[in-house]
TORFI-276371 format. One record per residue (C-alpha): y, x, z. Coordinates in steps of 0.1 Angstrom, whole numbers, plus 2048, in hexadecimal, padded with zeros to 3 digits. Layout:
BEGIN
+-----+-----+-----+
!   v !   u !   w !
+-----+-----+-----+
!   Y !   X !   Z !
...
+-----+-----+-----+
% end
This chain:
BEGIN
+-----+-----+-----+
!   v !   u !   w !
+-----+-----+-----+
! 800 ! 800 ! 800 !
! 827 ! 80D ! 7F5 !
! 83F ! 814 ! 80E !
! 863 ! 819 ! 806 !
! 87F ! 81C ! 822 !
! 8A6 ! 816 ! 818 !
! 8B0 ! 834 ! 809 !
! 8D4 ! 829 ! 808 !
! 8D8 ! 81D ! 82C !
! 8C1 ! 83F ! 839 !
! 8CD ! 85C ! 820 !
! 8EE ! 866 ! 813 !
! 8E2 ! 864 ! 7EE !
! 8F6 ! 852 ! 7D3 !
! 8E8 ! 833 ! 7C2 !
! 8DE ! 843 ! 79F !
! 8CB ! 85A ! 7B8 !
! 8B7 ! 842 ! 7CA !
! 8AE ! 831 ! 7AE !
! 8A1 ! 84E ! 79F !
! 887 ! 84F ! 7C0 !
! 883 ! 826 ! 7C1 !
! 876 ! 82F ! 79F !
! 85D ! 849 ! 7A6 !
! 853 ! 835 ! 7C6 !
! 847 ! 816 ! 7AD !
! 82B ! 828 ! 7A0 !
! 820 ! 83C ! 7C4 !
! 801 ! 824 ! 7C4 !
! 7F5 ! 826 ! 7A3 !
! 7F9 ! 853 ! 7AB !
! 7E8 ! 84D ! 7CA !
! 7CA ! 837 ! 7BF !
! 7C8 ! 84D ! 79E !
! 7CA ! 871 ! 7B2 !
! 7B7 ! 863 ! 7D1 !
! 7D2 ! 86E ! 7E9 !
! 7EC ! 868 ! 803 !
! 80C ! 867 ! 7EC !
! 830 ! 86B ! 7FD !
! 857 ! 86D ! 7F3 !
! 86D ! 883 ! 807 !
! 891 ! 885 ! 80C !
! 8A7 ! 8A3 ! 81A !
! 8BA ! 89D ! 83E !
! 8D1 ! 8B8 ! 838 !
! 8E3 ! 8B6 ! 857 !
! 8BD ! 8B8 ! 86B !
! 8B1 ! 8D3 ! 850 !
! 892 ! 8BC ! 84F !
! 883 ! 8A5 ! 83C !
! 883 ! 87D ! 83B !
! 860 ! 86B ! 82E !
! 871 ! 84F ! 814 !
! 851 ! 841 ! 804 !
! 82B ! 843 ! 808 !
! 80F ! 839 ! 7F7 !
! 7E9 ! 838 ! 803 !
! 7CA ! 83A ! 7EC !
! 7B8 ! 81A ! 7EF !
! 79E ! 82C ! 7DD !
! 795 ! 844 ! 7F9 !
! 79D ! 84A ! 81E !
! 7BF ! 852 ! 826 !
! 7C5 ! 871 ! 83A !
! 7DD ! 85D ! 850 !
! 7D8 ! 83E ! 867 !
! 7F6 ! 838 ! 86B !
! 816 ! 835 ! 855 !
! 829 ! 851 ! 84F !
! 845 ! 841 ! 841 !
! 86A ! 848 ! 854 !
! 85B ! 869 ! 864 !
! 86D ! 886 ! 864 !
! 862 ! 8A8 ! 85D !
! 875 ! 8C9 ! 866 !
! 870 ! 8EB ! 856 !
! 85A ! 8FD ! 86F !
! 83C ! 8E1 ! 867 !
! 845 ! 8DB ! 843 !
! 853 ! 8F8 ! 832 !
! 843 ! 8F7 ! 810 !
! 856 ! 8D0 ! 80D !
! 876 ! 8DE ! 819 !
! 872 ! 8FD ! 805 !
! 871 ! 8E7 ! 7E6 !
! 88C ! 8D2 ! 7F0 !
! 8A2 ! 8EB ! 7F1 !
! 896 ! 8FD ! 7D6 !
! 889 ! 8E8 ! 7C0 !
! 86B ! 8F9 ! 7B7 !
! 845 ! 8EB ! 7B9 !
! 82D ! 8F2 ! 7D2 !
! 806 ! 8EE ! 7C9 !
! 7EB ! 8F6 ! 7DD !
! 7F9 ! 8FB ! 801 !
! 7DF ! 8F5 ! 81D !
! 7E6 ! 8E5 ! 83F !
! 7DB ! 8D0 ! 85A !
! 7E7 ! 8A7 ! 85D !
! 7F7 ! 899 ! 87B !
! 7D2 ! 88A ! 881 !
! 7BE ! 8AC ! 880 !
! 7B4 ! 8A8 ! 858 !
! 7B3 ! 8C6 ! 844 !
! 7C7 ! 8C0 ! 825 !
! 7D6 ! 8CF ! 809 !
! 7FA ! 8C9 ! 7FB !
! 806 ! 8CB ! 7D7 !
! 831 ! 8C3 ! 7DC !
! 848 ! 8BD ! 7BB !
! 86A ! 8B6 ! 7BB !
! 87B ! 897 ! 7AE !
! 89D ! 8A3 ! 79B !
! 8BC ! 88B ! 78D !
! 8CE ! 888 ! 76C !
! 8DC ! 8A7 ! 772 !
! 8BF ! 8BF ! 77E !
! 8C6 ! 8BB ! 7A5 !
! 8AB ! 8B5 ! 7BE !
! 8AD ! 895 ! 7CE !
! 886 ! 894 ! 7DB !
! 86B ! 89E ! 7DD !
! 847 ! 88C ! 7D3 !
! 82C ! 89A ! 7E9 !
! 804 ! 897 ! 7E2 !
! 7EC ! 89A ! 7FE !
! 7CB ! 896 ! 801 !
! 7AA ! 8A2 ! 812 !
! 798 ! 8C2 ! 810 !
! 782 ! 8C1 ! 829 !
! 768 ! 8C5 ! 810 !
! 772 ! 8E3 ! 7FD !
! 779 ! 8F6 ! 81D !
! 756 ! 8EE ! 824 !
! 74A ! 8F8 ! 808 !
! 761 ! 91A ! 80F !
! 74A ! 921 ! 82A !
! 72E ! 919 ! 81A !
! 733 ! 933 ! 802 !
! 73F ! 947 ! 81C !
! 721 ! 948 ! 82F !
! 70C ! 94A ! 80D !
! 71E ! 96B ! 808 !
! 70F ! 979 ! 82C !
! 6EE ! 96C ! 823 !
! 6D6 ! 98D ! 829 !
! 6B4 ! 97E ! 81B !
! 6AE ! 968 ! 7FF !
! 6A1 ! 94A ! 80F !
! 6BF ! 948 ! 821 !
! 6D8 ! 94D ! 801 !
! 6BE ! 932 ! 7EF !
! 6C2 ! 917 ! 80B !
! 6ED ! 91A ! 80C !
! 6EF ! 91D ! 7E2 !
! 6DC ! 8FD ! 7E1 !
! 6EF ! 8EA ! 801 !
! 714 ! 8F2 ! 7EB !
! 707 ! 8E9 ! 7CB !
! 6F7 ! 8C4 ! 7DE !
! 71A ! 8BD ! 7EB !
! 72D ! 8CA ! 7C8 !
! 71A ! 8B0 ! 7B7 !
! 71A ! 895 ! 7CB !
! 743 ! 899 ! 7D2 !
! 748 ! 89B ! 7AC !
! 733 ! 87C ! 7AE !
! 745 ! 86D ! 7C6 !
! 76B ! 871 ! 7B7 !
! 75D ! 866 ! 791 !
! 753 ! 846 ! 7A5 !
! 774 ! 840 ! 7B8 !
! 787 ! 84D ! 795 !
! 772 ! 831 ! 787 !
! 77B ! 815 ! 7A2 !
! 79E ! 81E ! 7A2 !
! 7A3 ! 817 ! 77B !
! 791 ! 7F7 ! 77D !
! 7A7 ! 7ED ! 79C !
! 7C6 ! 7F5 ! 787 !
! 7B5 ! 7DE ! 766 !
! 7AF ! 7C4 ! 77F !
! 7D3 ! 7C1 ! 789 !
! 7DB ! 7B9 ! 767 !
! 7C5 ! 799 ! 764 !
! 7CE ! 774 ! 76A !
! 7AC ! 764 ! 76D !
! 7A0 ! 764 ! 78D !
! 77A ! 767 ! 781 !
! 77F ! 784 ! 76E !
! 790 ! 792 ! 78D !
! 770 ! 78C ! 7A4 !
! 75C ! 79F ! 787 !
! 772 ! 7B9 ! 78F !
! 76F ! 7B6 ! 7B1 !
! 74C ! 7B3 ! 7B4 !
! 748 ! 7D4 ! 799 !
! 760 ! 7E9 ! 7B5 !
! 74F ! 7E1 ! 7CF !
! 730 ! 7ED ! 7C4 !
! 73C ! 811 ! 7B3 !
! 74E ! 812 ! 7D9 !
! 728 ! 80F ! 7E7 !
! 71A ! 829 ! 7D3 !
! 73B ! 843 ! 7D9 !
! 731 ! 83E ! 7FE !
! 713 ! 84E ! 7FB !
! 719 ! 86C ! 7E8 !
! 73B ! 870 ! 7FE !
! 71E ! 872 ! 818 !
! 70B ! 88A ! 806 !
! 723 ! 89F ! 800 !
! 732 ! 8A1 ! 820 !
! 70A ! 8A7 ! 830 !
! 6FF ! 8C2 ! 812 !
! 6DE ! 8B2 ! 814 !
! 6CC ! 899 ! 7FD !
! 6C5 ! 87F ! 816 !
! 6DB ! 866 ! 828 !
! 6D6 ! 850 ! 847 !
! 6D6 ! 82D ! 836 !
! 6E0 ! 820 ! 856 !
! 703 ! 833 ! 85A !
! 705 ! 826 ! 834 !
! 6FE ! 802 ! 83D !
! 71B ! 805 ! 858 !
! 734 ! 817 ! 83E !
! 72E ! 7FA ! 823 !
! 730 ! 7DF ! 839 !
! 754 ! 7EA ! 84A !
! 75B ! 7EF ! 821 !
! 755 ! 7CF ! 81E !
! 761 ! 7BA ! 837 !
! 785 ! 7CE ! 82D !
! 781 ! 7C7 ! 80D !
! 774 ! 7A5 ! 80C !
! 77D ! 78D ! 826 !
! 799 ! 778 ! 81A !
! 7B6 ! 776 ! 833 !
! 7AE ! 75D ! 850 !
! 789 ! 762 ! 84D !
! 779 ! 775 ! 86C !
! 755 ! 781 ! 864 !
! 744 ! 79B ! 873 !
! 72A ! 7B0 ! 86B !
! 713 ! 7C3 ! 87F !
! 6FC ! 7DD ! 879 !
! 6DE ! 7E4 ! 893 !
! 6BD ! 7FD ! 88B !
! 6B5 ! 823 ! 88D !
! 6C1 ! 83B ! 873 !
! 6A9 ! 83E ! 855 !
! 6B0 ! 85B ! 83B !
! 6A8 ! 852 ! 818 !
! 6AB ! 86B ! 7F8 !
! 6CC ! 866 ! 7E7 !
! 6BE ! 84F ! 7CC !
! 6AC ! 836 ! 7E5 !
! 6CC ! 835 ! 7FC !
! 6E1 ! 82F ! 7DD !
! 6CD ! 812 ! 7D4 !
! 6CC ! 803 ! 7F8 !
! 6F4 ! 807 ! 7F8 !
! 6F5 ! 7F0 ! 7D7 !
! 6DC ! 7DB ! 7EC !
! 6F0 ! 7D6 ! 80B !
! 713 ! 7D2 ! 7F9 !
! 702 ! 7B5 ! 7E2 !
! 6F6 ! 7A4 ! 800 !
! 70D ! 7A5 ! 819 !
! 72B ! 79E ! 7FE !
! 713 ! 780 ! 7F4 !
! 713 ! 776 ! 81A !
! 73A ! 77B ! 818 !
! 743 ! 765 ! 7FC !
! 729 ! 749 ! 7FD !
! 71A ! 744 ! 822 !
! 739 ! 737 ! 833 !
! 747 ! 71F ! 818 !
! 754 ! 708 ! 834 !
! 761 ! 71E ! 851 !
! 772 ! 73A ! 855 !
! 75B ! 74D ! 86B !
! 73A ! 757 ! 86C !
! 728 ! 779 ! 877 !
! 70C ! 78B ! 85E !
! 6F3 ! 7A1 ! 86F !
! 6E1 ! 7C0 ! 85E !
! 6BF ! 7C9 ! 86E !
! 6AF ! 7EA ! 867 !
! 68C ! 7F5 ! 873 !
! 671 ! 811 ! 86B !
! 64E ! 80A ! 872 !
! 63B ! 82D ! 862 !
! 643 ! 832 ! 83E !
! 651 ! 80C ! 83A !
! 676 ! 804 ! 83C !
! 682 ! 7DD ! 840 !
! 6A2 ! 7D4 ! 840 !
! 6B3 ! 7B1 ! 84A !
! 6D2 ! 7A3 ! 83E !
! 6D9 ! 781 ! 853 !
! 6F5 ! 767 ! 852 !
! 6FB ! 74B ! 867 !
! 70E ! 73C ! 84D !
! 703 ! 718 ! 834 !
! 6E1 ! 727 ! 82A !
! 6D0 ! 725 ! 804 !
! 6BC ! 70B ! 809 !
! 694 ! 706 ! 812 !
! 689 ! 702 ! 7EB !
! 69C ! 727 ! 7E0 !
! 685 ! 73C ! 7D4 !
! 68B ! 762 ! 7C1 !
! 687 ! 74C ! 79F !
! 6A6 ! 739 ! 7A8 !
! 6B9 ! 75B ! 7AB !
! 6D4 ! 756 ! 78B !
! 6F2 ! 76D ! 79A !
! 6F6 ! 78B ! 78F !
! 6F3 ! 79C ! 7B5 !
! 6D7 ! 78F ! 7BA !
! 6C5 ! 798 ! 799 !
! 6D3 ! 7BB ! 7A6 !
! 6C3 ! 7BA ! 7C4 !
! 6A1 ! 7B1 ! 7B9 !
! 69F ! 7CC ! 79A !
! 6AB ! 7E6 ! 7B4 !
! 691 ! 7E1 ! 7D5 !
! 674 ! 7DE ! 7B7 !
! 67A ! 7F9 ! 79E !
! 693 ! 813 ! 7B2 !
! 681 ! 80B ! 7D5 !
! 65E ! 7FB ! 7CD !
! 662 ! 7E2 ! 7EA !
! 666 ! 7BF ! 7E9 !
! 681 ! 7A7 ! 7F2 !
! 678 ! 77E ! 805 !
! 691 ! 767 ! 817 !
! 67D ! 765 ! 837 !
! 685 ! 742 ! 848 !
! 6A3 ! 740 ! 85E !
! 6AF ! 723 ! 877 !
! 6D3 ! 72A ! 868 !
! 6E2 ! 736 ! 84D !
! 6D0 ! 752 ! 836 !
! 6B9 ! 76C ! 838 !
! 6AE ! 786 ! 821 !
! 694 ! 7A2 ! 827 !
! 68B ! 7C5 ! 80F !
! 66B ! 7D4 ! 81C !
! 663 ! 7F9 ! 80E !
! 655 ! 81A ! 812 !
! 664 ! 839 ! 81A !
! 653 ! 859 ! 81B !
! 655 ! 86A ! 83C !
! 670 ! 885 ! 83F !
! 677 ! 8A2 ! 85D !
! 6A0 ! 898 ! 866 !
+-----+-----+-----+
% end
């Protein structure tokens, strides 16, 4: 979401100027989504030799680094100097590394914003997470000191895991975030849930290579997933006055990247189908998620407490496109099955399949 402060009432800038920043502060979502990054505008306090935050964008295609807003905060020279250095200068900055008000390790790409006339009004500052790559740093690092081969063999592979699975990860967002920005452009509302629906689920399948890059293995606790997708979700979802919950409940089961992929698709189509459908007449309703090991066999539950589908449904009536999903994915990418166990309210659905044992 854009925020922009009054530049006239809060800076000493002319009118032409601050309509050269109102400008540039227009399009700070569409940089944000696109770059996956926080995006800012800043302003020169002369008299404080610091620096006022104007306008800020977050990425609604990844995390922000901040939870808060940054918006009216002012920064002095001894915490910012590469942002006051181009103000008063007027020269880029790419590449500078520092930590966030909130402990992230980021890296900050600053370039100014000039007038008619070649003067530097502002400045328009990228930041965004490199937690990752300073991981990876390490990694490398420590592949360096390697003395045997086994050792060397065991980091090379654990960097080029997460290198793939974060390239992965940011084609996916890249992905989401262009067909966020095509979906702002239509006027029917059912081409808009299409849109929706298709987000949602390349949002599910970034989660879990954002996972796998950030563990440098090839396995993921599905259960960690479970509770990432459903918060996803239910901020994503839920229309404004609706209060649904979701709860997750189980022990952590690690799958192989391809399995927990396909039980990501799994829990977004069910839970969003629990989201839009169950609850038709009330605003509120909770959905619980159930996951259990016995041996080599997985089951997990996905239970409403919302209208139900009715005593006669069978997996021949399944027409919708999730659900069609759901059933090609727990028999051909999990060989498991999928029933609707009977419930006393509301729906229940069940996939049942194996999983080869694994040392965690």
């Amino acid at each position: 979401m854009i925020g922009v402060l009054d530049l006239e009432r809060l800076t000493s800038l002319s009118n032409e100027k601050c309509e050269i920043i109102l400008g540039m502060a227009q399009n700070l979502q569409i940089i944000a989504d696109l770059s996956q990054a926080d995006i800012f505008i800043d302003c020169l306090l002369k008299e404080d030799n610091a620096s006022l935050v104007v306008a800020e964008a977050k990425p609604t295609t990844i995390a922000s680094l901040y939870k808060k807003s940054m918006l009216g905060q002012i920064a002095y020279e001894e915490m910012e100097p590469g942002v006051l250095f181009s103000l008063k200068t007027g020269k880029p900055i790419f590449g500078s590394r520092g930590i966030t008000e909130e402990h992230g390790i980021m890296q900050q790409d600053i370039v100014p914003i000039k007038d008619s006339h070649g003067e530097t009004i502002a400045v328009l500052i990228k930041e965004r997470d490199i937690s990752q790559v300073v991981q990876n740093e390490k990694n490398i690092e420590h592949f360096m000191k390697a003395t045997n081969s086994r050792d060397k063999q065991r980091v090379f592979q654990a960097i080029v895991v997460q290198e793939i699975h974060h390239r992965v990860k940011n084609n996916l967002q890249v992905i989401s975030s262009l067909l966020r920005l095509q979906m702002q452009h239509t006027q029917s509302e059912e081409v808009a849930e299409v849109f929706h629906d298709s987000i949602s689920r390349i949002s599910s399948m970034a989660l879990v290579h954002d996972y796998l890059a950030k563990s440098g293995i090839d396995e993921a606790d599905i259960n960690l997933l479970i509770q990432q997708i459903s918060t996803l979700l239910v901020s994503s979802s839920i229309i404004p006055g609706q209060q649904i919950t979701v709860s997750v409940e189980g022990e952590s089961v690690f799958c192989p990247s391809d399995k927990a992929t396909a039980i990501a698709l799994i829990v977004n189509e069910l839970v969003q189908n629990s989201i839009k459908h169950a609850f038709p007449s009330q605003n509120y309703g909770d959905i619980d998620i159930n996951l259990r090991r016995r041996k080599q066999m997985v089951t997990i539950t996905v239970t409403d407490d919302g209208c139900g589908i009715g005593d006669s449904f069978s997996l021949g009536d399944m027409s919708s496109l999730g659900l069609q999903l759901v059933d090609m994915l727990v028999e051909e990418r999990l060989q498991g099955v999928l029933s609707f166990p009977l419930s006393n309210k509301g729906t229940k659905v069940s996939i049942t399949f194996p999983i080869v044992a694994t040392e965690v």
